[in-house]
C-alpha positions in Angstrom: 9.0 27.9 -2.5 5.6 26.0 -3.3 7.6 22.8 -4.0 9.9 23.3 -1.1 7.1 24.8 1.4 3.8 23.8 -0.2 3.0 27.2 0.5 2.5 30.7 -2.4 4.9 33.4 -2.1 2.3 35.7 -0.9 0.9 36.9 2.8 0.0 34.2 5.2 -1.6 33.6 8.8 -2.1 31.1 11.4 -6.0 30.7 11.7 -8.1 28.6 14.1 -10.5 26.4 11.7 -10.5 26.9 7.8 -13.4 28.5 6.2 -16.4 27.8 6.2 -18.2 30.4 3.4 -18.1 32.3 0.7 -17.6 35.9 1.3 -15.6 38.3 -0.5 -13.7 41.7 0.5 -16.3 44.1 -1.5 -19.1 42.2 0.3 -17.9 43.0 3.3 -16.9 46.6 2.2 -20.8 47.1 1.7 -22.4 45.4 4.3 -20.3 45.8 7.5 -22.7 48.8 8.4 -25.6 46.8 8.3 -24.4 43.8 9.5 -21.6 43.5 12.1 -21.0 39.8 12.1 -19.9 39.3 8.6 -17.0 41.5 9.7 -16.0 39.9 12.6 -15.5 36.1 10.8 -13.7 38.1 7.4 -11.6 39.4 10.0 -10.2 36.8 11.7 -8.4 36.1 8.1 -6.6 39.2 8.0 -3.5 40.9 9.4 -3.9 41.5 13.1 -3.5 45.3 12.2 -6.5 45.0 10.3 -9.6 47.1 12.0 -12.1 47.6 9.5 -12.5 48.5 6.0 -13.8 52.2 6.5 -10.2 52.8 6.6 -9.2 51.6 3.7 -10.3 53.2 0.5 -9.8 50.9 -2.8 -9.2 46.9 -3.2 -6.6 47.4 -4.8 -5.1 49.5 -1.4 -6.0 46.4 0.8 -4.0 44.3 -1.9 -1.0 46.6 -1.7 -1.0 46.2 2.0 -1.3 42.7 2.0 -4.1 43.9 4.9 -6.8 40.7 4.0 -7.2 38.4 1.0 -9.9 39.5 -1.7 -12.1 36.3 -1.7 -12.5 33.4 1.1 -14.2 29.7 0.5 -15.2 26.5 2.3 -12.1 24.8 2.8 -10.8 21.9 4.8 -7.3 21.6 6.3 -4.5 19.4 5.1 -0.8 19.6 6.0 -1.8 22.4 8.0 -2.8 24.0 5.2 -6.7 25.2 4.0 -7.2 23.7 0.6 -10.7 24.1 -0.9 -13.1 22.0 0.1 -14.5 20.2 -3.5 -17.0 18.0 -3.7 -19.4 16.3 -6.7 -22.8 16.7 -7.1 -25.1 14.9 -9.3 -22.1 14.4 -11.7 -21.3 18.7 -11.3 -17.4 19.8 -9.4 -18.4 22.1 -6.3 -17.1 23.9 -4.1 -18.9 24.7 -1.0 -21.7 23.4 -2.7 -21.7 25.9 -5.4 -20.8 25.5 -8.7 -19.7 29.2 -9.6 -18.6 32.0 -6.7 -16.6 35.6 -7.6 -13.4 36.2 -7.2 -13.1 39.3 -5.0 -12.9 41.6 -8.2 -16.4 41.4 -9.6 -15.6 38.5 -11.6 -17.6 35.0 -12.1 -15.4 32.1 -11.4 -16.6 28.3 -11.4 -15.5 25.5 -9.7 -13.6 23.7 -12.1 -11.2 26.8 -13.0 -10.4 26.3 -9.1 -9.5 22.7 -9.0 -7.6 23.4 -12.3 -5.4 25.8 -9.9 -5.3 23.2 -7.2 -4.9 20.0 -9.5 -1.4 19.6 -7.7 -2.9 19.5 -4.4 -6.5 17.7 -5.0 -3.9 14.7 -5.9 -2.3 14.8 -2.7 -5.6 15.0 -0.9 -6.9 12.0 -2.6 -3.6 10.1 -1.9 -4.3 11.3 1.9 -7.7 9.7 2.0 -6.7 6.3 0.5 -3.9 7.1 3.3 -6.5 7.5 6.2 -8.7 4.0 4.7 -5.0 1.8 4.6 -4.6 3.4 8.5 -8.3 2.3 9.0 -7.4 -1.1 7.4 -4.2 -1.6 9.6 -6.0 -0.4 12.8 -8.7 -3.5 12.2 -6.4 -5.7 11.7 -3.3 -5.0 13.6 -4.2 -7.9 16.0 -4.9 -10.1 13.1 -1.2 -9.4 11.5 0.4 -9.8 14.9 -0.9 -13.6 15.4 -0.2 -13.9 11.3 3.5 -12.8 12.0 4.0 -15.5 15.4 2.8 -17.8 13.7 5.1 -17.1 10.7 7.8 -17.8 13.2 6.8 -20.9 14.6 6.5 -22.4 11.6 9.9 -21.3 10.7 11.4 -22.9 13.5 9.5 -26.1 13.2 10.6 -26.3 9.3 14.0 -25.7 10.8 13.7 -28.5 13.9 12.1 -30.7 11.7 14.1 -31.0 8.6 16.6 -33.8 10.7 13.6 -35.4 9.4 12.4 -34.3 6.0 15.4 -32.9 4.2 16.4 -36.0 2.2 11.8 -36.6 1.3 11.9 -32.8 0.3 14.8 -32.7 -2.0 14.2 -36.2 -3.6 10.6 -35.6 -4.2 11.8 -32.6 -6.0 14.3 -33.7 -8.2 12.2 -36.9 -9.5 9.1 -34.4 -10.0 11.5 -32.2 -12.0 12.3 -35.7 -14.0 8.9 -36.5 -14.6 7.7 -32.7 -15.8 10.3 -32.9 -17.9 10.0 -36.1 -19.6 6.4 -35.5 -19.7 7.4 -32.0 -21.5 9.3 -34.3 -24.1 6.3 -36.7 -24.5 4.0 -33.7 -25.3 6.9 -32.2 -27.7 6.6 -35.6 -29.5 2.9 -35.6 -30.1 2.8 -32.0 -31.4 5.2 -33.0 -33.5 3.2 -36.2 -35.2 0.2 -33.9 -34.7 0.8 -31.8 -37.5 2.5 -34.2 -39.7 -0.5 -33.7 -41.9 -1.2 -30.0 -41.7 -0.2 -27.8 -44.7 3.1 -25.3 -43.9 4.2 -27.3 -41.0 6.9 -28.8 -42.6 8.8 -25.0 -43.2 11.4 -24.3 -41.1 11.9 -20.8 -38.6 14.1 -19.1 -41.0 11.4 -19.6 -43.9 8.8 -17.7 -42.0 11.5 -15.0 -40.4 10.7 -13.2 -36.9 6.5 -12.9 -36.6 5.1 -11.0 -33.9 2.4 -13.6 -33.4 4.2 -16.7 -31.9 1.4 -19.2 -32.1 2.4 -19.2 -35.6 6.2 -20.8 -35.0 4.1 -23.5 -32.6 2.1 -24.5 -35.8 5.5 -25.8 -37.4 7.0 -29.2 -36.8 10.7 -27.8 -36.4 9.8 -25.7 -33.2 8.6 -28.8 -31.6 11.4 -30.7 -32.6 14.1 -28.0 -31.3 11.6 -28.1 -27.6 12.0 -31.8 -28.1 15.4 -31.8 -28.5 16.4 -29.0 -25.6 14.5 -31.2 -23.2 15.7 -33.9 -23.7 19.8 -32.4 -23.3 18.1 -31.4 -20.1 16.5 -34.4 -19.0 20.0 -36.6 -19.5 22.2 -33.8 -17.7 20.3 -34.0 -14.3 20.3 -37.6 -14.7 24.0 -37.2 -15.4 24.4 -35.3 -12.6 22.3 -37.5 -10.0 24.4 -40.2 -10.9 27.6 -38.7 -10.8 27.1 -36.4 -7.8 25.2 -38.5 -6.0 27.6 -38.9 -3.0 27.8 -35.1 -2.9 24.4 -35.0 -2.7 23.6 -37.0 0.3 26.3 -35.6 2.2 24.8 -32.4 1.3 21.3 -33.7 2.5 23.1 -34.9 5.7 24.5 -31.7 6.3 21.1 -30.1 6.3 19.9 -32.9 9.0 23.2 -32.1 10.8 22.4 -28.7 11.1 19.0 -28.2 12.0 20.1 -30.9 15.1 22.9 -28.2 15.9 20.2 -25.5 15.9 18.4 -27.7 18.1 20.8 -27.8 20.7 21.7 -23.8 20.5 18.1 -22.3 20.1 19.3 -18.8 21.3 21.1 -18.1 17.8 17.4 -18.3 16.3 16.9 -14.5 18.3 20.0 -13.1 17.0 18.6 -11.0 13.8 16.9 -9.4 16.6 20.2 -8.0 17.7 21.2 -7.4 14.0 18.5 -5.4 13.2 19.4 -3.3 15.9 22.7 -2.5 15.4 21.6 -2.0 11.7 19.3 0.8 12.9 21.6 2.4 15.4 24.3 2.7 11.9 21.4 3.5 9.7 20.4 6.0 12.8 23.9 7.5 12.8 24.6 7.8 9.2 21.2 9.8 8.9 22.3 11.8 12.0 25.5 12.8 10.4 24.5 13.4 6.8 21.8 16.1 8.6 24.3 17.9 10.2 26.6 18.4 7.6 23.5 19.9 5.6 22.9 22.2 8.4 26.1 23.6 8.0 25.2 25.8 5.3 24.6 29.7 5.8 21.8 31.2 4.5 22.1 33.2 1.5 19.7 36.5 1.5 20.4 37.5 -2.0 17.1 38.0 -3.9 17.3 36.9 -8.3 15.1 40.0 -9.3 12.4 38.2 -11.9 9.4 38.9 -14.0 7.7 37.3 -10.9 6.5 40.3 -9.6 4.1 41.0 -12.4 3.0 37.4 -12.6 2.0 37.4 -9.1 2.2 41.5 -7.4 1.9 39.6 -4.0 4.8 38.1 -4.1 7.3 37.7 -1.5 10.9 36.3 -1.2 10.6 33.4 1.0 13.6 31.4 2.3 13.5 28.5 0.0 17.3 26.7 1.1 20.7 27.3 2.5 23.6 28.3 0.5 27.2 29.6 1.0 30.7 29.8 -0.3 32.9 29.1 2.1 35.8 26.4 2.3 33.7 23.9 4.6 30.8 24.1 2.2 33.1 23.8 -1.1 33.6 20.5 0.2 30.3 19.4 1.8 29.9 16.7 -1.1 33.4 15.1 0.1 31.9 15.1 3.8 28.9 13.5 2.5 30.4 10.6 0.5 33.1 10.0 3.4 29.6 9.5 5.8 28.1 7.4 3.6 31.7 5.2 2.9 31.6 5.0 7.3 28.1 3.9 7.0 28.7 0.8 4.5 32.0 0.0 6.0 29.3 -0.2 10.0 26.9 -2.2 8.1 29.5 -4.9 6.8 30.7 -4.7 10.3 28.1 -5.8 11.9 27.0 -8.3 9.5 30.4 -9.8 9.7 30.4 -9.7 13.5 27.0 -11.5 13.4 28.2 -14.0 11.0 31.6 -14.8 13.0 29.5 -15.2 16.4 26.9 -17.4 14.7 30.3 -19.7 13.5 32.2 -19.6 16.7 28.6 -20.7 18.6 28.2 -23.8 15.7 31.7 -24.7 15.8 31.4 -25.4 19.4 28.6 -28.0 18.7 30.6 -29.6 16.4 33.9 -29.3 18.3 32.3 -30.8 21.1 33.4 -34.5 22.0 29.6 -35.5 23.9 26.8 -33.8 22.7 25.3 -32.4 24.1 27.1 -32.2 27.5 30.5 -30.7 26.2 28.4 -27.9 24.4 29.3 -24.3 26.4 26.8 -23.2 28.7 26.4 -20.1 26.7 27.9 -20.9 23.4 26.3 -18.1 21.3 27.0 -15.5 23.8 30.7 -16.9 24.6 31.5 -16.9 20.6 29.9 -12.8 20.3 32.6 -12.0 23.2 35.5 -13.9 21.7 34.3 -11.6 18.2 34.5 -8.4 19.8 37.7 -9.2 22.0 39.5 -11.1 19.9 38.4 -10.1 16.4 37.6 -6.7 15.7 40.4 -6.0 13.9 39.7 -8.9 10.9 36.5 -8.3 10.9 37.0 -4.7 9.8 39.6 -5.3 7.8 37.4 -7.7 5.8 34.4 -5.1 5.9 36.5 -2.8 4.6 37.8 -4.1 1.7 33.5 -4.9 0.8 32.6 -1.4 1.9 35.1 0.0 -1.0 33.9 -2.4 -3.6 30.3 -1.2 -3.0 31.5 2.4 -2.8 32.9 2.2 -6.1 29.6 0.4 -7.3 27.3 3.0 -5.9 29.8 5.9 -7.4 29.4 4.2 -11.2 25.4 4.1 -10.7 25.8 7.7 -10.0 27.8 8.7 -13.4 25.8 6.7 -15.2 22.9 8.7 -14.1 24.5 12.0 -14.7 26.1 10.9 -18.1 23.2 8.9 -19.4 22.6 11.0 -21.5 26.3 12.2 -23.3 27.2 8.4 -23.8 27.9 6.6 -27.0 27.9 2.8 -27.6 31.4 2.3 -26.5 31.0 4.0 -23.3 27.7 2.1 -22.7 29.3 -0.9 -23.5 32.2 -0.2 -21.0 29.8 0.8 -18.6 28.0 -2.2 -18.6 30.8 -4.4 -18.5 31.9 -2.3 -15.5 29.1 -2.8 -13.4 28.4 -6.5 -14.5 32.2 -7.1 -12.9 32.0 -5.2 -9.8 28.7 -6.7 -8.9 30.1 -10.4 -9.4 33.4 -9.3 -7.6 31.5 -7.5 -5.0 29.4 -11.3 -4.7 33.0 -13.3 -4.4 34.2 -11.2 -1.8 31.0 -11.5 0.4 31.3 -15.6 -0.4 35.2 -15.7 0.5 34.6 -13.4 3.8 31.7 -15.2 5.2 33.9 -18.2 5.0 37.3 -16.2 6.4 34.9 -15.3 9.4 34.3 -19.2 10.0 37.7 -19.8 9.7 38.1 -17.3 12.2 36.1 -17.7 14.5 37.3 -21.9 14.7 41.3 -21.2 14.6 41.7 -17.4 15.6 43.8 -16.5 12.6 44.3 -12.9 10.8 41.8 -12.0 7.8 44.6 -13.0 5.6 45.8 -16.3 6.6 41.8 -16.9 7.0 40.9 -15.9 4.2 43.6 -18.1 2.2 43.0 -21.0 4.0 39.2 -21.2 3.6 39.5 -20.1 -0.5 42.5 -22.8 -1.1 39.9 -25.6 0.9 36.8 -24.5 -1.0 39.3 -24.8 -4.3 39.8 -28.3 -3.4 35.7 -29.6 -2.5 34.7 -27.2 -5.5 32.3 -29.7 -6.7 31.2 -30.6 -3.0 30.8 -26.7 -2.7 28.8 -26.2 -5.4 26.6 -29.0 -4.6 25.6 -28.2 -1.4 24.8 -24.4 -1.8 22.4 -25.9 -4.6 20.9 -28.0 -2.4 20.6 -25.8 0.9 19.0 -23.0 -1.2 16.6 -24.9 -3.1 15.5 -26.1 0.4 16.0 -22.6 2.2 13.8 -21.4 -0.6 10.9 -24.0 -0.5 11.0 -23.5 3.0 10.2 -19.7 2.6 7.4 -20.4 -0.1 5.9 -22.5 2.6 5.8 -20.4 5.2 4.4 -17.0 3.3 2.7 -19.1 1.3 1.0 -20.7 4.3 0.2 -17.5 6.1 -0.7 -15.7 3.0 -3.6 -18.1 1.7 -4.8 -18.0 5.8 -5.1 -14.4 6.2 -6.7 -14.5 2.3 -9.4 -16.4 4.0 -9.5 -14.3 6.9 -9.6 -10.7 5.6 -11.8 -11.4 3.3 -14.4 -13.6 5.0 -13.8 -17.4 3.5 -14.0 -18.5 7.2 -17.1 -17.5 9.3 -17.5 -21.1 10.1 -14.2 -21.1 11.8 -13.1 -17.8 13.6 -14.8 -14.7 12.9 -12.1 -12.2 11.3 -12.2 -8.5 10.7 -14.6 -6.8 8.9 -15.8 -3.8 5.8 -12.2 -3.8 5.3 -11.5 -0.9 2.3 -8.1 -2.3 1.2 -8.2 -6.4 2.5 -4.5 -6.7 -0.1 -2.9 -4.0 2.4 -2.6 -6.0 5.2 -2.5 -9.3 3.7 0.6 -8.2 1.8 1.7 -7.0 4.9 1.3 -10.6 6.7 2.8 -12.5 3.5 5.9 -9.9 3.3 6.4 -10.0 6.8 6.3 -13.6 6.9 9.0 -13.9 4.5 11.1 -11.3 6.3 11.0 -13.8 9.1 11.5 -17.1 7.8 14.7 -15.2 5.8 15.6 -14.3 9.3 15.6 -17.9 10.4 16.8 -19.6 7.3 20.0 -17.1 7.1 20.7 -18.6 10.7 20.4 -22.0 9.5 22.4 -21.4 6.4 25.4 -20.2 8.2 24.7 -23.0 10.6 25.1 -25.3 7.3 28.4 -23.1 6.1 30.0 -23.6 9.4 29.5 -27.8 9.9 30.5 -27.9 6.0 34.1 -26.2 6.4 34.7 -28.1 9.7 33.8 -31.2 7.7 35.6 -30.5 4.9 39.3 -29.3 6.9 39.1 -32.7 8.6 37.5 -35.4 6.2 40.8 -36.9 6.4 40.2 -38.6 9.8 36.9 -39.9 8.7 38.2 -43.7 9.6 40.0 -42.6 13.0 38.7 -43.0 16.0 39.0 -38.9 17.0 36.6 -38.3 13.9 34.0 -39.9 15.8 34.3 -37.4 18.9 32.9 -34.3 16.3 30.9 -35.3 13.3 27.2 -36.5 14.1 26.1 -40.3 13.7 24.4 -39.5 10.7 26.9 -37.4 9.2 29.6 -40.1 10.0 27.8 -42.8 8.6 27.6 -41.1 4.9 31.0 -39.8 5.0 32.2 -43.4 5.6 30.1 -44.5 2.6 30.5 -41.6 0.4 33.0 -39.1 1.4 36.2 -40.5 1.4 38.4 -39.2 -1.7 41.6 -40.3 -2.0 43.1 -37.2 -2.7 42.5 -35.8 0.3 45.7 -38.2 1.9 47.9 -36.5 -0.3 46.7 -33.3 0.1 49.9 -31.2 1.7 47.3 -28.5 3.2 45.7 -31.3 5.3 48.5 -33.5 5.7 50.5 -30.5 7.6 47.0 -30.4 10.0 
């Protein structure tokens, strides 16, 4: 009951303020004669029954009854509750400014025997203060965070608009300064290494010296630095290896990106649709809460009392209702009820995410479907696609949320064994867990990868989940290495682009919560926490530009399948009518395979 309730198993009453003295139930006994008043506060602590003490004979009679409590002291409320009211004075605990007080039975109590009672509680008080300073922090500065978080996304849509531009410089600039760090790395490898050519013990090797827990001391040997050396420069020649080999891949890849942010260009409203994700997440999230509540409620409550040695411990003592209980058939199976709700709450959120991701494709596909940009774009092409989803689609797109909502099911169960059996395992059931989980956590990533391109696939041809689902894994299967390629590319740039934005807003409101920029605009000030809300700003700002950049990924996802189902008409004069300029021009250069002709998948289209 005091974890449950935060409340004793003894007698308690609703008061109007806590109090405010010391005064104790034998105090009052002997002065209520001579002073009235000191009776009249005591008793607005006890039962309303309660008259005076003349008719009560003994303490321990008023204890018995449960009539008033032996001892009262300054207290403040929290939680609705009266806590004592401690305080420090010239390095001495007090309480109501006292050091020591009695009990109510003659005895001599100090301070610090109290707050040894209410340890528990003090903490929570404490956290509730450094609760009230954040609140004070966020009420300052709630203005602040609100132009931190619109600006967050207008730079998020300029990276977006403007990467037609910068894509290729970004990447390129990149790659050549991860060259240059590492052949720099090699060059320092190669002067430690002469460096200690003349130093005693440098020339014994890592096995002579066997594992040290100070590691400086395998960087004073010339065979560490010639392993770094060696390692580096493996690495140095693969990315070489790889820029010139790839190197077709990669500017297609690069004009993808430049294709996509111009599609995004032309359908601005897709930018606003995690608005309408987020709230369909939170109705799901909403109704999944909802649910699990009322099966809890369903529970009778069980008035059976588990006779204990409390009642010594604490004669006061009460039975409180602590939780509900019962036997019958429906609650027997209240833990099947819960884990069906909470299977119908994953299978709703992969719903939605796929209906978001299929309306986002049918609303690209459109762009690049469409013979005159931008004049044989839909009106409403975002809008149309969502429609076409929900009349057209529901039925794949639950089908393929389905199949991911029993995957992570099955995931979520073996965290929960593992939990419960952690700690009755042996090394081979450790070892089978592990193996367990590692493989249902890369399946569960395959799936998500083959869906969100089924959706596209969907959402250009109109096809079943299935025949989707084949048709995008057997055309990924056959641009593997262009597939590859270009995720690396798009999220090295999706992720620059988010370090750029919170990065951005996080070093501005740095300089404005904590003062850096009088000169320039006068921010808040005699903040208590100034990290609270510019770890706010920086995590919202990522939030956002995620928001944005998951847009423009799928924007990416969608042009790339597109291109890749009909590379094969790259020199025929229809070919012109749906790729951009740019994206024409370097798949005439660079993306024209000659296996594609005889490729029976594409020559059937």
């Amino acid at each position: 009951s005091v974890v449950l309730n935060l409340q004793c198993p003894t007698t308690q009453i609703c008061v109007s303020k806590c109090p405010e003295k010391f005064l104790t139930y034998m105090e009052i006994q002997y002065m209520y004669r001579k002073d009235n008043s000191y009776l009249t506060y005591y008793s607005q602590f006890c039962k309303s029954a309660f008259v005076k003490p003349a008719k009560v004979y003994t303490l321990t009679q008023v204890l018995l009854d449960n009539d008033c409590p032996t001892v009262i002291f300054p207290s403040k409320p929290f939680l609705r509750r009266c806590f004592p009211d401690f305080s420090t004075k010239n390095g001495t605990l007090t309480v109501g400014n006292k050091t020591e007080f009695e009990d109510g039975s003659g005895r001599r109590r100090n301070a610090v025997e109290l707050r040894a009672a209410a340890n528990g509680i003090n903490k929570a008080l404490d956290a509730r203060a450094i609760g009230m300073k954040v609140f004070e922090d966020y009420a300052t500065t709630w203005y602040w965070i609100l132009i931190g978080l619109t600006i967050a996304m207008f730079l998020s849509w300029m990276f977006v608009v403007l990467l037609r531009f910068t894509a290729g410089f970004l990447f390129w600039i990149f790659t050549f300064g991860v060259i240059g760090i590492i052949a720099y790395g090699i060059w320092n490898c190669y002067q430690e290494y002469n460096s200690l050519q003349e130093k005693p013990n440098s020339h014994l090797t890592i096995y002579h010296i066997g594992v040290q827990t100070d590691i400086s001391m395998y960087f004073q040997l010339r065979q560490t630095w010639f392993i770094l050396m060696i390692i580096l420069c493996i690495l140095e020649v693969f990315v070489i290896l790889v820029l010139i080999f790839l190197r077709n891949r990669i500017r297609i890849s690069i004009a993808l990106l430049k294709e996509g942010s111009k599609a995004i260009g032309y359908i601005p409203t897709t930018l606003i649709y995690p608005v309408l994700t987020f709230i369909f997440l939170s109705i799901c999230i909403s109704y999944w809460a909802v649910i699990a509540v009322f099966i809890l409620s369903g529970y009778m409550v069980d008035l059976t009392f588990n006779t204990t040695e409390i009642a010594k411990a604490c004669p006061g003592a009460q039975c409180n209702f602590a939780f509900y209980g019962g036997k019958s058939l429906y609650h027997q199976y209240i833990t099947t009820f819960q884990i069906f709700n909470l299977f119908v709450f994953l299978w709703l959120i992969n719903f939605v995410i796929a209906l978001g991701q299929c309306a986002l494709a049918g609303a690209f596909a459109s762009y690049y479907w469409a013979l005159k940009k931008p004049d044989d774009i839909p009106p409403y092409p975002l809008f149309t696609a969502f429609g076409r989803a929900i009349r057209y689609h529901t039925g794949s797109l639950a089908f393929g949320s389905l199949i991911l909502a029993g995957i992570q099911m099955f995931r979520l169960i073996l965290e929960y064994l593992d939990k419960r059996l952690k700690e009755a395992q042996n090394n081979i059931s450790k070892f089978l867990k592990c193996c367990l989980r590692c493989c249902f956590w890369c399946l569960e990533k395959a799936v998500k990868f083959l869906n969100r391109n089924a959706y596209i696939m969907i959402a250009i041809y109109g096809k079943n989940f299935c025949r989707s689902a084949k048709d995008a894994f057997n055309l990924l299967m056959r641009n593997i290495l262009k597939v590859a390629v270009m995720d690396r590319v798009t999220d090295f740039v999706l992720v620059l682009g988010k370090i750029l934005v919170a990065g951005c807003i996080g070093v501005l409101a740095f300089l404005l919560f904590t003062e850096r920029l009088p000169m320039i605009i006068e921010g808040p000030t005699s903040l208590n926490y100034y990290w609270v809300p510019l770890l706010t700003v920086i995590i919202g700002s990522y939030l956002i530009a995620h928001g944005f950049f998951s847009i423009y990924a799928m924007c990416i996802e969608t042009i790339f399948i597109c291109f890749c189902k009909f590379s094969v008409y790259v020199f025929s004069s229809s070919f012109d009518y749906f790729s951009g300029t740019l994206l024409l021009k370097e798949a005439e250069e660079t993306f024209y395979d000659r296996e594609l002709l005889t490729d029976p998948l594409i020559q059937n289209k």
